[in-house]
C-alpha positions in Angstrom: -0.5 6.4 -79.9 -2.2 9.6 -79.4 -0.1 10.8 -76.1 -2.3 13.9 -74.7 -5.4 11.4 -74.5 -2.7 10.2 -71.3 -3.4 14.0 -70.0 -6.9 14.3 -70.5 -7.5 11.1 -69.2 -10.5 10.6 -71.7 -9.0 7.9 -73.5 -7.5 7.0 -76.9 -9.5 7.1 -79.9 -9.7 4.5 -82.4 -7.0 6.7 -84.6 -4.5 6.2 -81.6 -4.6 2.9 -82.3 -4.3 2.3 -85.8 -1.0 4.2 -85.2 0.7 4.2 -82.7 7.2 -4.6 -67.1 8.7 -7.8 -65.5 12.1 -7.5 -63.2 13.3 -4.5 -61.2 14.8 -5.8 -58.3 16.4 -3.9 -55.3 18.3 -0.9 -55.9 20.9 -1.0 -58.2 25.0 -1.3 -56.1 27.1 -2.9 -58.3 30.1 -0.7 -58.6 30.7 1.3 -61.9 34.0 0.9 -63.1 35.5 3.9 -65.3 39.3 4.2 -66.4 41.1 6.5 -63.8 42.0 10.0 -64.5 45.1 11.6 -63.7 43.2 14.0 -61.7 40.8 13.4 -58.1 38.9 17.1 -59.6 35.8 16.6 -61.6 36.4 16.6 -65.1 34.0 19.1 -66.7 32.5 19.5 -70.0 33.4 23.4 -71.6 30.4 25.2 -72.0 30.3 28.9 -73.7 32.2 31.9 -72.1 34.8 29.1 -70.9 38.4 29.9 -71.6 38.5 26.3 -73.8 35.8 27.2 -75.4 36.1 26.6 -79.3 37.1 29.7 -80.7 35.3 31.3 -83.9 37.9 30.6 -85.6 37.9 26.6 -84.5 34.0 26.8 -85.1 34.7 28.4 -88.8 37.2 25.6 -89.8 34.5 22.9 -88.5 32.1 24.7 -90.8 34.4 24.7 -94.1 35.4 20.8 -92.9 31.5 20.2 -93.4 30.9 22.5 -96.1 28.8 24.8 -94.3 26.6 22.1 -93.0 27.2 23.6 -89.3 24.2 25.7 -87.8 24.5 28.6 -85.0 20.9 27.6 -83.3 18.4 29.6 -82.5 14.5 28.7 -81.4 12.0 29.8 -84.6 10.3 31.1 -81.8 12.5 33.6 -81.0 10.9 35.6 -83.7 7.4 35.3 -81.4 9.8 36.9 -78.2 11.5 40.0 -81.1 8.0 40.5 -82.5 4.4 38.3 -80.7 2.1 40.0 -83.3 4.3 39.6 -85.9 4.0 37.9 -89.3 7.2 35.5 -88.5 6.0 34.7 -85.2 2.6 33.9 -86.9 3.7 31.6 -89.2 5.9 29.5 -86.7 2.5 29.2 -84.1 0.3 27.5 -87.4 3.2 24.8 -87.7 3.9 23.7 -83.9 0.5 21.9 -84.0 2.8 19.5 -86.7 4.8 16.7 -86.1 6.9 17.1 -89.1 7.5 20.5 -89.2 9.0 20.4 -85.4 10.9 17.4 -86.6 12.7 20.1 -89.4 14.1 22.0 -86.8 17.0 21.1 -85.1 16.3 24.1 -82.2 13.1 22.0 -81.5 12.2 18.4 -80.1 8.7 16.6 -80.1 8.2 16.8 -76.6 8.7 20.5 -75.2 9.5 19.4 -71.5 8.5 17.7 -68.2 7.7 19.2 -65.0 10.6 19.6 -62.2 12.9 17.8 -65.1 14.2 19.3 -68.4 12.8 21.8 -70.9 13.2 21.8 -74.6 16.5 24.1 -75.1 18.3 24.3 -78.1 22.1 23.4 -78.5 25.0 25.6 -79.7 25.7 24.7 -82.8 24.3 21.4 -84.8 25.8 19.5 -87.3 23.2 19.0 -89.6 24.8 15.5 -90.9 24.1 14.1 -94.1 26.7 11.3 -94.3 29.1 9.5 -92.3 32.1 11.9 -93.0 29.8 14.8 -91.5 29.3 12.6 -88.1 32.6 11.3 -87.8 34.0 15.6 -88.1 31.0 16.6 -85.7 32.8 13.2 -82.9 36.5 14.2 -83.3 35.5 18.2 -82.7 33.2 17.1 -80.0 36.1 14.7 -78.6 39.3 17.5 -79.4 37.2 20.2 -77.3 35.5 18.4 -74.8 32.0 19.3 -75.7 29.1 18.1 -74.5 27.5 15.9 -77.3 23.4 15.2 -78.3 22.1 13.1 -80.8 19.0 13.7 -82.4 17.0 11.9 -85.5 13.5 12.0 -85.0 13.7 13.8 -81.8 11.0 12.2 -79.7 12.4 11.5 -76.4 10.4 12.0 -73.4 13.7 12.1 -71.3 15.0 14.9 -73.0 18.0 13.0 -74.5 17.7 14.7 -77.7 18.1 17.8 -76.2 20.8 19.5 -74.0 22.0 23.7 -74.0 25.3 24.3 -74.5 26.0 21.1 -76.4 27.4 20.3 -80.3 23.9 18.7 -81.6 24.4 15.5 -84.4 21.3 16.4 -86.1 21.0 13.4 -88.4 17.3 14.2 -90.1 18.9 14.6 -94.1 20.6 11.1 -93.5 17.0 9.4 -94.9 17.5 7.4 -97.5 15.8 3.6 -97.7 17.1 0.8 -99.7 14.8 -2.1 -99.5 17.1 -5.9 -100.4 15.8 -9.2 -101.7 18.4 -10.9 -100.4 20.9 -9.3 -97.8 23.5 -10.9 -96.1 25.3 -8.7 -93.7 29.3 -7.4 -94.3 31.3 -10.5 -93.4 28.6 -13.2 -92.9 28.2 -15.2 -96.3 27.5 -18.9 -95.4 26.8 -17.8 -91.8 23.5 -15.6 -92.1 21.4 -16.9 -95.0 20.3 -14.3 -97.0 16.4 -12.8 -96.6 14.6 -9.9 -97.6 15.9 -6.1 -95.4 15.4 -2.7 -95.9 18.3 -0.4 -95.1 17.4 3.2 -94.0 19.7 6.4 -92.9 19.7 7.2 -89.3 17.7 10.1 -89.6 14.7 8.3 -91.9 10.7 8.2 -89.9 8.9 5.3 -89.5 6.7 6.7 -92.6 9.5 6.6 -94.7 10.4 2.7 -94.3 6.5 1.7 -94.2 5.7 3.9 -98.0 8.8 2.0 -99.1 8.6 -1.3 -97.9 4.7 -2.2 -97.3 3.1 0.6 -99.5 5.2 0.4 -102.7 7.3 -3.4 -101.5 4.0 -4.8 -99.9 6.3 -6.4 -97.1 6.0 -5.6 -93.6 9.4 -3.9 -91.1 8.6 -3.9 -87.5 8.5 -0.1 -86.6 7.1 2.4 -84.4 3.3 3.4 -84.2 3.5 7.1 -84.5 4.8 7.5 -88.2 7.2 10.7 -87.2 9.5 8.7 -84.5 12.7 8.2 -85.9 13.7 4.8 -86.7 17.2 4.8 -84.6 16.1 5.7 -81.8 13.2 3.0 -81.5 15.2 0.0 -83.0 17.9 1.0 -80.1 15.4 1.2 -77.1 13.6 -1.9 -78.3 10.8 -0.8 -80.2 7.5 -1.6 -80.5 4.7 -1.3 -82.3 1.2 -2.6 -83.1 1.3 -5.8 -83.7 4.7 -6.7 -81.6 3.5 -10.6 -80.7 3.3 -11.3 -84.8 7.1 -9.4 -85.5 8.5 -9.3 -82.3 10.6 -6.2 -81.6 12.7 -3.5 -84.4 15.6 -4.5 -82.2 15.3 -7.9 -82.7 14.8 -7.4 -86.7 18.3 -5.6 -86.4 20.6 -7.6 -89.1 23.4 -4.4 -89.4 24.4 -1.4 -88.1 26.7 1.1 -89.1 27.7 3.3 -86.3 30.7 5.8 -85.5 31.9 5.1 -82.0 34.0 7.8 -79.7 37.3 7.5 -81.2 35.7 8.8 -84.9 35.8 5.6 -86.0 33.0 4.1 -88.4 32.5 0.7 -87.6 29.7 -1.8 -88.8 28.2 -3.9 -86.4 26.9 -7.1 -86.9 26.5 -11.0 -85.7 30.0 -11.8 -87.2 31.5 -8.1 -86.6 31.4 -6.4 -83.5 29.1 -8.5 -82.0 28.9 -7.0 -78.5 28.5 -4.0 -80.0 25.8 -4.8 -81.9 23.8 -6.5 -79.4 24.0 -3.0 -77.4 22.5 -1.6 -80.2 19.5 -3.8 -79.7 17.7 -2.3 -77.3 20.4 -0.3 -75.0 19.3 2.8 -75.8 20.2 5.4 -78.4 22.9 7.3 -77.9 25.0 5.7 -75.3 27.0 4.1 -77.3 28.2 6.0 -80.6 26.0 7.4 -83.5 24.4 5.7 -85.5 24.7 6.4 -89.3 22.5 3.4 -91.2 20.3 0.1 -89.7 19.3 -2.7 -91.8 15.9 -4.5 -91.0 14.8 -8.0 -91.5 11.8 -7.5 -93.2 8.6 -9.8 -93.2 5.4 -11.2 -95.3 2.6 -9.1 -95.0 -1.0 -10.6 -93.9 -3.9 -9.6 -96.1 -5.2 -7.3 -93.8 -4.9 -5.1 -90.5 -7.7 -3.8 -88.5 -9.5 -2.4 -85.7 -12.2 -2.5 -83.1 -13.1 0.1 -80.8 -15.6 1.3 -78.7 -16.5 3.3 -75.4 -18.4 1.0 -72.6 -20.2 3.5 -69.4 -20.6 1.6 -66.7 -24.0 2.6 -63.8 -21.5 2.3 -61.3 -18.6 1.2 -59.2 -19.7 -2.5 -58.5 -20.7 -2.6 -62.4 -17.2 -1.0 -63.5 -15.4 -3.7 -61.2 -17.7 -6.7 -63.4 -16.9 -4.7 -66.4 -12.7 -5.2 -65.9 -13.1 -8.6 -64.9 -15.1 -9.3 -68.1 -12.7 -7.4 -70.2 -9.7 -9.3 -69.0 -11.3 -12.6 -69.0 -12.6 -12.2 -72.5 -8.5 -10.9 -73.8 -6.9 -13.5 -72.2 -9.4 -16.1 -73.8 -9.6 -15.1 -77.1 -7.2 -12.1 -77.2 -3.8 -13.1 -75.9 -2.1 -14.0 -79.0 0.0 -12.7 -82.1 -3.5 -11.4 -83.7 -4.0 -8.8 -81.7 -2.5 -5.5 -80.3 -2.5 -1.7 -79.0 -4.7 -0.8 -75.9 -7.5 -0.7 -73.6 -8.1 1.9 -71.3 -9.7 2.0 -68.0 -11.2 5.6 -66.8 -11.8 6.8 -63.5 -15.5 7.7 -64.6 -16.1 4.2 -64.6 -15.7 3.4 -68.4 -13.8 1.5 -70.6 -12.4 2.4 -74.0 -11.4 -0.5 -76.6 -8.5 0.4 -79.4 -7.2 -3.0 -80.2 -5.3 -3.6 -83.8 -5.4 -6.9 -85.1 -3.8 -8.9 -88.3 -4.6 -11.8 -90.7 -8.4 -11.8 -89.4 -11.2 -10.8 -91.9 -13.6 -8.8 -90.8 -16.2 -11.4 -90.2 -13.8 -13.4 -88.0 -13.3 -10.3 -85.8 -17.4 -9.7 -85.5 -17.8 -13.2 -84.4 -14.8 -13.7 -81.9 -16.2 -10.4 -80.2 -20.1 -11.4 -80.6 -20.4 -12.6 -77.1 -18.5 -10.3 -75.2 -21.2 -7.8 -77.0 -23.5 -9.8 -76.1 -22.5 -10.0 -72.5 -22.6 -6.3 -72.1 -25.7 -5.9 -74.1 -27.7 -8.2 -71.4 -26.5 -7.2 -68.3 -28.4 -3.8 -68.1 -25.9 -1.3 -66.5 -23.7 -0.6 -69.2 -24.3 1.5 -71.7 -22.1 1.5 -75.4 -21.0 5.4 -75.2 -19.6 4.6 -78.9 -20.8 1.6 -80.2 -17.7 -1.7 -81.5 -16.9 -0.9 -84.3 -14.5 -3.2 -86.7 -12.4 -2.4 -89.4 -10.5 -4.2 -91.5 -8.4 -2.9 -94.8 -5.8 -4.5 -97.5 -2.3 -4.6 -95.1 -0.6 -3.0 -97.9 -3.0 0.0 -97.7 -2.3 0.7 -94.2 0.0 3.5 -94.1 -0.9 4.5 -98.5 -2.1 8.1 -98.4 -3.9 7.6 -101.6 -6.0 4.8 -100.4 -6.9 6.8 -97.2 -7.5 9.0 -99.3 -10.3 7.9 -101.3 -11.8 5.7 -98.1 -10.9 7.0 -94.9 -9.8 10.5 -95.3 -10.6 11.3 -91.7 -8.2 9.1 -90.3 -4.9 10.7 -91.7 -3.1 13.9 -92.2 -0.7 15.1 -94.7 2.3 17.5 -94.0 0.4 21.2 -95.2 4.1 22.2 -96.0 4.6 23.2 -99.5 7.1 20.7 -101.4 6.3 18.2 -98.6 6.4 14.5 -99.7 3.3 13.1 -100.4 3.7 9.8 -98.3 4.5 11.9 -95.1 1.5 11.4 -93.5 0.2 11.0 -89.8 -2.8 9.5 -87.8 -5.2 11.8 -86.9 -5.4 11.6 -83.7 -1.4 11.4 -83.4 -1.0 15.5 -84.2 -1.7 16.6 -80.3 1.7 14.8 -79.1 3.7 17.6 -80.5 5.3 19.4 -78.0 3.5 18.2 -75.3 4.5 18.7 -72.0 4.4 16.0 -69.6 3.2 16.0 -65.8 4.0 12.7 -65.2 4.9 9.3 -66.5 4.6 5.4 -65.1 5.6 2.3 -67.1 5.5 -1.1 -65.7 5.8 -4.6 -67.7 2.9 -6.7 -65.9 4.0 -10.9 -66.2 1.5 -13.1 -67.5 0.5 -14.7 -64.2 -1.5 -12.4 -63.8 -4.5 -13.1 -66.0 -4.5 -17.1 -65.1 -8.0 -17.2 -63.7 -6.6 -17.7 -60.3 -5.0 -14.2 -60.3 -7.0 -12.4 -62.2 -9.3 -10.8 -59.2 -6.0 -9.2 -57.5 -5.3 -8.1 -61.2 -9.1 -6.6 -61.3 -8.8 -5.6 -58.1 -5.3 -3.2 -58.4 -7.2 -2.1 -61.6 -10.0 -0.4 -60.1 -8.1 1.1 -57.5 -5.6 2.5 -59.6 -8.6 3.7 -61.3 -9.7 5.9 -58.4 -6.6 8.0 -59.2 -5.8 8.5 -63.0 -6.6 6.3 -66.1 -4.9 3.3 -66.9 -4.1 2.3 -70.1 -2.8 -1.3 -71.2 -0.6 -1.8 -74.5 -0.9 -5.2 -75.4 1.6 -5.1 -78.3 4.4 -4.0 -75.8 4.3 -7.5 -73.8 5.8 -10.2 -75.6 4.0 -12.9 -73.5 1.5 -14.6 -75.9 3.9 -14.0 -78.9 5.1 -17.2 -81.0 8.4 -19.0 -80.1 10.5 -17.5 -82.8 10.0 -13.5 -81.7 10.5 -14.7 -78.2 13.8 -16.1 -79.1 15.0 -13.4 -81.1 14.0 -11.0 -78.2 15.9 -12.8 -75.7 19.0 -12.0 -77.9 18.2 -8.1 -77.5 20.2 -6.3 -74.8 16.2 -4.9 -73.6 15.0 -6.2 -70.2 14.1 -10.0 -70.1 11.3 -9.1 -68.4 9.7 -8.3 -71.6 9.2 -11.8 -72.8 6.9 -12.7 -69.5 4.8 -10.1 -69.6 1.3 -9.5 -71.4 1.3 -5.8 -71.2 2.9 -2.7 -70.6 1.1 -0.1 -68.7 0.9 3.4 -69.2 -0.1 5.9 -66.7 0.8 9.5 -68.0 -0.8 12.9 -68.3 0.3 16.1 -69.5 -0.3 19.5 -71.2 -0.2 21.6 -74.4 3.5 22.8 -75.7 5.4 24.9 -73.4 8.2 25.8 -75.4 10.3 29.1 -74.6 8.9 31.8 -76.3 5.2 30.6 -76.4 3.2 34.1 -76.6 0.9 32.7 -74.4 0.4 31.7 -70.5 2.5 29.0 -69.1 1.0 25.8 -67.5 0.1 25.7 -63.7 3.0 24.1 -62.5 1.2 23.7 -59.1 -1.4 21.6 -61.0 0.8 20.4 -63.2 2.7 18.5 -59.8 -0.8 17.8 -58.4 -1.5 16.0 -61.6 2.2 13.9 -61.1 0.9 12.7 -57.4 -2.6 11.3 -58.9 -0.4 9.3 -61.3 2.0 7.9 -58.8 -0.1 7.1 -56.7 -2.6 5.4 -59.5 0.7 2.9 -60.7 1.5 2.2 -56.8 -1.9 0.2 -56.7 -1.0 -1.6 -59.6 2.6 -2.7 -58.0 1.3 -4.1 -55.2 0.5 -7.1 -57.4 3.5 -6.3 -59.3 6.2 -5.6 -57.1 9.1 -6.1 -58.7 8.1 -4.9 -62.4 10.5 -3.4 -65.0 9.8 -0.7 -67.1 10.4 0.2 -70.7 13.0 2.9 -71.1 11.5 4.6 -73.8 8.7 5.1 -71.9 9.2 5.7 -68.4 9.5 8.0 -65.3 12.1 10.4 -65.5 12.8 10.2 -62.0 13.2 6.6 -62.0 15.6 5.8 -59.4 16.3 2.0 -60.3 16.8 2.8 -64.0 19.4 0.1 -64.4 17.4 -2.7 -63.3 14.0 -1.7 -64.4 15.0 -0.8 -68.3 17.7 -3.5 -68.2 17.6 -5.8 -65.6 20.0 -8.4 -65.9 21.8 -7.6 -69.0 22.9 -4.2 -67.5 26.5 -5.1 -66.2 26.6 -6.5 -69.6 25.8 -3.5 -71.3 28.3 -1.6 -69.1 31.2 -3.2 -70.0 30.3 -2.8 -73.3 29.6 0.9 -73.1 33.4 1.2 -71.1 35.0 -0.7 -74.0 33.8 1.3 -77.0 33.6 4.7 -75.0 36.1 4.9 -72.0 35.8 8.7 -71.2 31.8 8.9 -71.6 31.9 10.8 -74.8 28.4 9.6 -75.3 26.3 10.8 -72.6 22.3 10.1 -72.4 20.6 10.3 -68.6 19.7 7.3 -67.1 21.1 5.8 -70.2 24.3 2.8 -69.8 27.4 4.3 -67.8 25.6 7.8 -67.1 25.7 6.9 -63.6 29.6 8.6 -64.0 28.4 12.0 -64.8 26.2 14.9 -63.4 22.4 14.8 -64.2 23.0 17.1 -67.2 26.3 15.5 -68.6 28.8 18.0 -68.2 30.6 17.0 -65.0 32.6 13.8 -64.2 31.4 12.7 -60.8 
């Protein structure tokens, strides 16, 4: 999705989406139960200049252990702080506009920082991992020392999780490689699991990499992320969506396998028949909580003839025509839209428009022109609205969808390539995806809204908390990342995900969010205005608080969510938390894993470094 349209508030254009809550009940007080400790003093993470402290030494013999895949970090930007006008510091500025470049450095992370929370800091030393060996050396040093410890693949996190000074960094970007299966049956389950069609891929492999190789060149579809530079671990653990979630359900729930390598250095494979509790943490729990994760394998699935799009820009004369215009939208998507066809967003803007950027599969383009005919109509008629940008549909071969040489030749504007010399050729993002690197965020709301909502007897309250939340900041809806709607068997396979129930009721997950430009250290440029940059946090809380009144007990997707979430638990897990607790104390007893607001951080300081 194209993340810096939430600043703006001016919407998401169509490129957004061709790429790119339920339960919360009242605060969280069940007890947390961690194994005692000889000691009633806070245990405390070592940081540099400690006494315990690795020596040079002890980082040296780490370094030969991994033969010399250890890095001392430093930001590329530090060459912008030694020398602004200089020709280093130049050619670092003309990358940080791309995704992929920013993912190549382990001193860097795709979002730069968030208001009054974190800021984009580099670790130590990384251990820039290429197999399991390398990540099972980087956990025992990490463990031996007691070192704080950050995971990072693709290195999108808005929380900051893939980020942390003073830490050992298990930079897992070279682990890439995809190995798509005819028939895979996972370690220990032959005549248990029947075989079907997978793709394996390394821990550190992007989205891009498992759609060129399984729908491009395999002509097969994985469930996957939107944005083709997030890092597959990281989404299939939080859940994941993408665009067309009610056909394919969530990545987590196309988990088959997992190898991971837990806190005591050991390299386990998770599955239905092995480590089953483990493996249904994995499924939406949340990366990094509960060991590394070296490899996933991914049901994969047939691929309709074709995806598309429709989008458009309707201007509404004023507020009593706006209010119409929301109850048409809503009454024309839950008629005709709310079902495994269709997905992405529609956004409602406080200057009384509304901007269409639905994705849709399995419908020609001729099907999609007719369903939509009378809601064209409708608007057409009615005299005070005007189509800013016309509907427009689009429809193209499924297996063309993310094939560079295809957009290419037809819709060159919609993509780019990495500029990077020796770049691979299938790297390639949506247009309108490259302002979300290193954005800096103001503020961020989530909330799953249940599918009561749009039966006809609700839907006013629902139109109602709409507008009014409209008065505030813009409100977009992501269809894809509600379940409700979706056929039987992703709704059954989602319920056996660790991610919050509340998912499977809901029709939507709102997004309320708005930003800034990169503020990474070193920028040779002014900062943001932090005073308007908090200004801008209030509008958005205040914009989701209309839209809980109808929703007051909605949960909230944890990849996408408020950083100062106070009923994390319940709103990202609801109740499969105490669940995912014991599982998290079983597999990692002293917290070597640490992630905030991820399972059992409720034992440790805010930045993971002090037992509380």
């Amino acid at each position: 999705m194209k993340r810096r349209s939430l600043i703006k508030a001016s919407g998401l254009s169509f490129l957004s989406s061709m790429i790119s809550y339920g339960y919360a009940g009242a605060v969280f007080n069940a007890p947390i139960l961690w194994p005692a400790h000889d000691s009633v003093t806070p245990v405390k993470r070592v940081r540099p200049g400690d006494p315990t402290w690795p020596s040079l030494t002890q980082w040296q013999q780490l370094e030969q252990l991994l033969n010399g895949k250890l890095i001392k970090l430093e930001s590329p930007l530090k060459a912008c702080v030694e020398e602004p006008q200089g020709q280093a510091c130049h050619e670092v500025l003309g990358y940080l506009n791309n995704a992929f470049y920013i993912g190549d450095q382990p001193a860097l992370s795709q979002t730069s920082g968030w208001v009054d929370a974190w800021m984009s800091q580099p670790s130590s030393y990384a251990v820039a991992a290429e197999n399991t060996a390398d990540v099972v050396a980087a956990i025992n040093f990490a463990r031996t020392h007691n070192l704080r410890l950050v995971v990072k693949g693709g290195g999108h996190s808005y929380q900051g999780t893939s980020t942390a000074p003073d830490s050992l960094l298990v930079w897992t970007r070279q682990m890439n490689d995809v190995v798509v299966h005819d028939n895979f049956i996972p370690a220990g389950c032959k005549g248990v699991v029947a075989p079907q069609p997978a793709v394996s891929l390394g821990a550190g492999a992007m989205w891009i990499d498992a759609y060129h190789a399984v729908t491009t060149q395999g002509g097969r579809y994985v469930q996957g992320g939107g944005c083709t530079t997030v890092g597959v671990a990281g989404l299939v653990q939080s859940g994941g969506f993408s665009n067309f979630s009610k056909r394919y359900g969530t990545a987590a729930a196309s988990l088959l396998e997992a190898e991971v390598v837990t806190a005591d250095g050991k390299a386990l494979i998770a599955n239905a028949c092995s480590h089953a509790d483990l493996f249904w943490a994995l499924k939406g729990g949340g990366g990094g909580s509960f060991g590394v994760v070296t490899r996933l394998t991914l049901r994969t699935h047939e691929l309709p003839d074709t995806f598309g799009a429709v989008f458009g820009t309707i201007q509404a004369d004023s507020d009593q025509a706006f209010r119409r215009l929301i109850a048409k939208v809503f009454e024309f998507y839950a008629e005709h839209l709310f079902n495994p066809h269709w997905g992405e967003q529609i956004r409602f803007h406080g200057r009384n428009s509304v901007e269409i950027s639905m994705v849709f599969q399995g419908l020609s383009q001729s099907q999609v022109e007719k369903l939509w005919a009378p809601f064209h109509t409708w608007v057409s008629e009615q005299g005070d609205y005007t189509f800013e940008k016309p509907l427009r549909f689009l429809s193209v071969p499924a297996q063309h969808f993310w094939d560079w040489d295809y957009h290419r030749q037809h819709f060159p504007q919609l993509v780019v390539s990495d500029p990077r010399p020796h770049a691979k050729d299938h790297h390639i993002l949506w247009e309108g995806d490259q302002d979300q690197a290193g954005w800096f965020i103001h503020g961020f709301e989530s909330a799953w809204l249940p599918a009561t909502l749009l039966d006809r007897k609700r839907q006013a309250q629902l139109v109602d908390a709409v507008f009014a939340a409209t008065r505030h900041w813009s409100v977009g809806f992501h269809f894809n990342k509600g379940l409700a709607g979706a056929g039987q068997e992703q709704l059954d396979t989602a319920r056996d995900t660790a991610t919050n129930p509340a998912v499977l009721d809901a029709f939507a997950l709102v997004i309320i969010a708005g930003g800034s430009g990169a503020e990474f250290a070193g920028l040779p440029r002014e900062k943001s205005d932090l005073t308007r940059a908090r200004e801008h946090a209030v509008y958005i809380k205040r914009s989701m608080n209309e839209l809980l009144k109808v929703a007051p007990t909605a949960g909230s997707y944890v990849s996408e969510s408020n950083y100062f979430n106070a009923n994390w638990q319940r709103e990202f897990w609801g109740d499969n938390y105490e669940k995912l607790l014991a599982i998290k104390t079983r597999y990692d007893p002293e917290g070597l894993f640490f992630v905030r607001h991820g399972v059992g951080s409720e034992g440790w300081s805010d930045d993971g470094f002090t037992r509380l």
